[in-house]
N, C-alpha and C positions, 0 to 999 in steps of 0.2 A: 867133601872137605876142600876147603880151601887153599889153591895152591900160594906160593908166597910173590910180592913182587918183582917184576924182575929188572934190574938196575937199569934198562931201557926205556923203562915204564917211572921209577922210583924218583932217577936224578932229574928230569925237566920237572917233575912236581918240587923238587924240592926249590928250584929257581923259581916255580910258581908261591910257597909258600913265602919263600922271602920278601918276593916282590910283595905280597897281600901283605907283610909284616911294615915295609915302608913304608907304601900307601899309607897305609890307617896310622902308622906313628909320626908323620907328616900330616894328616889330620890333627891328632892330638895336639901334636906340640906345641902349637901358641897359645892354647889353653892356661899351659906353665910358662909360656913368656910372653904374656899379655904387657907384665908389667915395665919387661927390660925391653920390649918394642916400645910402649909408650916416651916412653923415655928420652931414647934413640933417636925421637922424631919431634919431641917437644910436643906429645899429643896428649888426650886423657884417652885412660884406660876404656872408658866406654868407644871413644872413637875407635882405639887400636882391636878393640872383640869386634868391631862390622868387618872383620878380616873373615872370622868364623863366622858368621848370619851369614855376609856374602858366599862364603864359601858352599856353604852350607843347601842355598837355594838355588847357586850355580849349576851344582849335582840335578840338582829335584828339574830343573827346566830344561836344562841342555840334553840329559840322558838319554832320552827316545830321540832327539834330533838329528844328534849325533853320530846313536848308533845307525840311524837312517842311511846318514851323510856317507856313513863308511863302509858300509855293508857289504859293495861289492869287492873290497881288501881284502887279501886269503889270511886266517887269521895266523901266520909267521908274521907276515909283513905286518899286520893293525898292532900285535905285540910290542915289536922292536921298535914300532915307531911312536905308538903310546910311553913306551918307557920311556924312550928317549925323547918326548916332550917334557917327560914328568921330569927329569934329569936338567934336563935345559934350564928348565922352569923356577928348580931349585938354585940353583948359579943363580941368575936372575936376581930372588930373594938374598942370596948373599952378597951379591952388590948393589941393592937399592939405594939410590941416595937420595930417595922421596917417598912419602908415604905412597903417593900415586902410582911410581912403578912396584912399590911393594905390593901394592892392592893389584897391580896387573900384571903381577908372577904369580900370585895367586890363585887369580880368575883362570891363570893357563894350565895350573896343579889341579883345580877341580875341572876343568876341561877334561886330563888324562884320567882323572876321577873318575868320571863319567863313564867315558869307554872303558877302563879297566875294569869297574865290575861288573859291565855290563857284559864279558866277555870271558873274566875270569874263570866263573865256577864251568859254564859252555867246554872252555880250553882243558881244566883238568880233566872234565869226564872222560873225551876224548884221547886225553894221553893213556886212558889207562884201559883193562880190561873189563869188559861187563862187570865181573868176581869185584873186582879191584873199584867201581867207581867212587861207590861211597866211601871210602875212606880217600880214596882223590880230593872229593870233596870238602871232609872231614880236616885233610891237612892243609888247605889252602884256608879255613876257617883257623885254623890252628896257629897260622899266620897271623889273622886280627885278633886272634886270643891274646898272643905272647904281645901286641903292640898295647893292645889296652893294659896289658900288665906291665912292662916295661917301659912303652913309646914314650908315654909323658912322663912317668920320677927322670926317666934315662934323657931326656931332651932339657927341662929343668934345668939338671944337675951340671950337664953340659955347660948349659946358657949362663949359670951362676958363675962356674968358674972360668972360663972360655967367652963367654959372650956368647947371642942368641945367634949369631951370624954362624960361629963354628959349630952348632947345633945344627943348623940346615946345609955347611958346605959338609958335612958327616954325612949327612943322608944322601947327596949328592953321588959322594964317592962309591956309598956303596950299591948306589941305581947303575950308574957305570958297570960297577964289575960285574951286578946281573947281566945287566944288558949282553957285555962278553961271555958269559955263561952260559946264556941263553941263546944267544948265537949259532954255537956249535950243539947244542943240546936240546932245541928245538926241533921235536919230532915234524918230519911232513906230515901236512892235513892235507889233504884234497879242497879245495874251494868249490863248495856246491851252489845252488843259484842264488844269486843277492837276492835279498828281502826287500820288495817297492810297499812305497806308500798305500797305493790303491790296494794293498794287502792286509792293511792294518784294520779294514773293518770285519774281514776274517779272521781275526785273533781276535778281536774283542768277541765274537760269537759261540770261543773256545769257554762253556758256562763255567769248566772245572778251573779256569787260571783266571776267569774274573771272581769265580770265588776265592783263589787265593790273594788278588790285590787288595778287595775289599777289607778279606782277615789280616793281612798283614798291615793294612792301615791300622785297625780297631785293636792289634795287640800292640804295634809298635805307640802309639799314642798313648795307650793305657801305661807303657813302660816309661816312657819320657816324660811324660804329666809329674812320677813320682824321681824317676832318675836323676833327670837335669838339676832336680833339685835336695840329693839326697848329701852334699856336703852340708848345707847349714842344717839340714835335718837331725843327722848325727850331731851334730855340734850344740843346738838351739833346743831341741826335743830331747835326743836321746843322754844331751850332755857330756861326752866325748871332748876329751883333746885332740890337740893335733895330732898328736902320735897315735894314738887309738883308732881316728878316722881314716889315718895313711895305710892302718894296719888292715884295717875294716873291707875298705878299699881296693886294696892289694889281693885278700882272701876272695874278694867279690871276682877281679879277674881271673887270678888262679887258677878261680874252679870252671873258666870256662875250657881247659885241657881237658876235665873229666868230661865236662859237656862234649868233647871233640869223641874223646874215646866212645862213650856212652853211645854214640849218632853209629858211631862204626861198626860197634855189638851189636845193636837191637831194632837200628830204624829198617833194612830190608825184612829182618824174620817177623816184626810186629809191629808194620807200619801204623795200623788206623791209632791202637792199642797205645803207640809213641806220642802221634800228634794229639790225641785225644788229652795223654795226661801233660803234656804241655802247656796247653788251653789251661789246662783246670789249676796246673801248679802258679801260675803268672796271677793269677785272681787270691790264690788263696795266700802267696808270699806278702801281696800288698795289702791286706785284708787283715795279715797279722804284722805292719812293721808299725803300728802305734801300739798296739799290746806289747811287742817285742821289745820293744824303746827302752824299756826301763831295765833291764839288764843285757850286760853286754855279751855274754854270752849267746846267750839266744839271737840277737839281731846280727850279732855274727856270721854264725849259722846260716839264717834266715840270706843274707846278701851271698851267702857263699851258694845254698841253694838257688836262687833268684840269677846268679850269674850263669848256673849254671841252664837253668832255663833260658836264657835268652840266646843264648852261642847255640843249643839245638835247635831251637824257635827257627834264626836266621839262615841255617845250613839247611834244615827240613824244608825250608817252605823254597829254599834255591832248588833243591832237588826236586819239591814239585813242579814247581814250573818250568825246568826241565824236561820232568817225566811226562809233562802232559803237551809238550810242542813238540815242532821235528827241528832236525838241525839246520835246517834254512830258516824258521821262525824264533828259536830261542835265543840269540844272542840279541831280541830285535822284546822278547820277552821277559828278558832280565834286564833292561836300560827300565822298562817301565817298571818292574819291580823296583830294581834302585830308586829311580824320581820317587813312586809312592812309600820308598822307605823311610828317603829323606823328606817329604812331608807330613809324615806323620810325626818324625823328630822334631821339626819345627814347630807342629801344629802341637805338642805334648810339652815341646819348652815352653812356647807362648800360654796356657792354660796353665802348666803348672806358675808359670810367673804371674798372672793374676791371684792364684790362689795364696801365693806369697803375698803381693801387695795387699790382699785382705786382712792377711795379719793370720793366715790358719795355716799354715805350712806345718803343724801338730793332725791338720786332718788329708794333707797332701798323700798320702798311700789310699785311704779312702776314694778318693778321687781318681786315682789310675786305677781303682780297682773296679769303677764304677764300668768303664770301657774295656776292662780286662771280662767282667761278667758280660758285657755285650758279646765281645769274641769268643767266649764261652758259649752261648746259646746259638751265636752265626754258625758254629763249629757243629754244633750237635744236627742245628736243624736245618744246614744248608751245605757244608762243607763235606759234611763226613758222607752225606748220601752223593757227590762229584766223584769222591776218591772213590766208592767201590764202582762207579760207570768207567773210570781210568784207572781203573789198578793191573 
């Protein structure tokens, strides 16, 4: 039986969920202030979104560089000092008086981007007890749960009434009082040997974690091909107002909390049994969101399930690649997971945005579902025989 955490173990996680809550809602939010930044600047709205592309592939190229560059920093100090870019970074954004320095407060938020998840989920395991790691894990996920669900209405709503500037000098303030939280509450780590370059072609020879970048490309593509593009979907297909799709939306996050709890019940007692039906749920959710389309109930459901697959997708496969490095390779193993996260987001917005300009955004779940059955069959016939050689 499981003993309970013990508040030496609980409270620096809980600075770590926050932080993972910032992070990602600092993400989000110019999403909802595309329009009152264009504005701001005298720009169009397509110029003022190269904030998010840029952003976006900042992640995907710097990640493994990065964490290279920093590697031999004990991870208290790479922490404090990541946050406290990310912080800087935000002030910054709130005094731009050019789109130029706004695009170069940016680039230094996905800079701390970078290193912070590549170090992240690394940091909680550690804080906590073998018993205890997965739900370590679970809650620092539980952080980018509540942003997806909160980050952007809550940044918006900010920006509508306040302006977009009091929207990021907010996240500012509360990077700062991490940062002071974390401080004193930041367990010592040992600093074991930095990770060199001339190591990295021994990870790539680790067969069990190049099976997991591969499937995490071919699920996360498959999910973004239809995600990126499931606002006009509901709106165009499913016929949805705006209140409906907010609501749609909203339920889709939500259930990434049960997805948190779910990961914490079930992934150590029935690991293969977990990822397997992962795989298969992600094919089968997109497979049904044009049959679904036409009542709203059902497609409800359907995104609520669907969310909820994606949040254990993301925390499952951080914990494999984990389980399968030591702790002088995985913070050096999770920058490339990050990079091939965000290229696969990239690479699933750019396809699903063809499939739009074709004019078939009615067969857009089709389509993710096409690379969702890819990762399907990678999983059965190549994935699942690594995890029983590393289990």
């Amino acid at each position: 039986m499981k003993t309970k955490m013990t508040s030496k173990e609980r409270l620096p996680l809980i600075g770590m969920t926050v932080s993972a809550f910032i992070f990602n809602t600092s993400e989000f939010m110019p999403i909802g202030l595309l329009t009152d930044i264009a504005k701001s600047f005298s720009i169009s709205e397509a110029k003022a979104g190269m904030l998010i592309t840029v952003y976006s592939w900042i992640v995907m190229l710097l990640s493994l560089p990065l964490m290279l560059l920093v590697s031999k920093i004990d991870y208290k100090k790479l922490f404090m000092g990541t946050v406290a870019l990310f912080g800087i970074c935000q002030v910054l954004t709130v005094l731009s008086n050019s789109y130029g320095m706004l695009m170069a407060s940016r680039i230094g938020v996905a800079c701390a981007h970078a290193i912070f998840w590549s170090i992240a989920s690394p940091i909680a395991v550690r804080m906590a007890s073998e018993e205890h790691q997965s739900k370590a894990l679970s809650m620092v996920v539980t952080g980018t749960s509540v942003a997806t669900i909160a980050g952007l209405p809550l940044g918006k709503m900010i920006g509508h009434y306040a302006g977009w500037r009091i929207a990021f000098l907010i996240v500012a303030i509360i990077t700062f009082v991490v940062l002071a939280y974390m401080a004193f509450l930041f367990p010592k780590m040992e600093c074991g040997e930095p990770f060199r370059v001339k190591q990295l072609p021994e990870l790539f020879k680790n067969r069990a974690l190049v099976c997991i970048y591969i499937q995490t490309f071919l699920f996360v593509v498959g999910y973004y091909t239809s995600y990126s593009y499931i606002d006009p979907f509901l709106q165009q297909v499913a016929h949805m107002g705006n209140s409906t799709v907010t609501i749609t939306l909203f339920v889709f996050g939500a259930a990434g909390l049960l997805g948190s709890l779910l990961f914490s019940k079930f992934y150590d007692k029935y690991r293969h049994g977990f990822l397997r039906t992962v795989m298969i749920s992600l094919a089968v959710e997109l497979l049904l969101l044009l049959p679904a389309a036409g009542q709203p109930g059902f497609i409800m459901a359907l995104c609520a399930l669907w969310g909820i697959t994606v949040l254990v997708f993301n925390v499952s496969f951080q914990s494999e690649t984990i389980r399968c490095t030591d702790e002088q390779s995985s913070s050096v193993a999770m920058s490339i997971f990050s990079g091939i996260f965000n290229f696969g987001i990239g690479a699933g917005s750019f396809l699903g945005g063809i499939v739009c300009d074709k004019g078939q955004i009615v067969h857009i779940g089709f389509v993710g579902a096409a690379f969702a059955v890819i990762s399907v069959l990678f999983f059965l016939v190549c994935m699942s025989k690594n995890l029983v050689e590393n289990k």
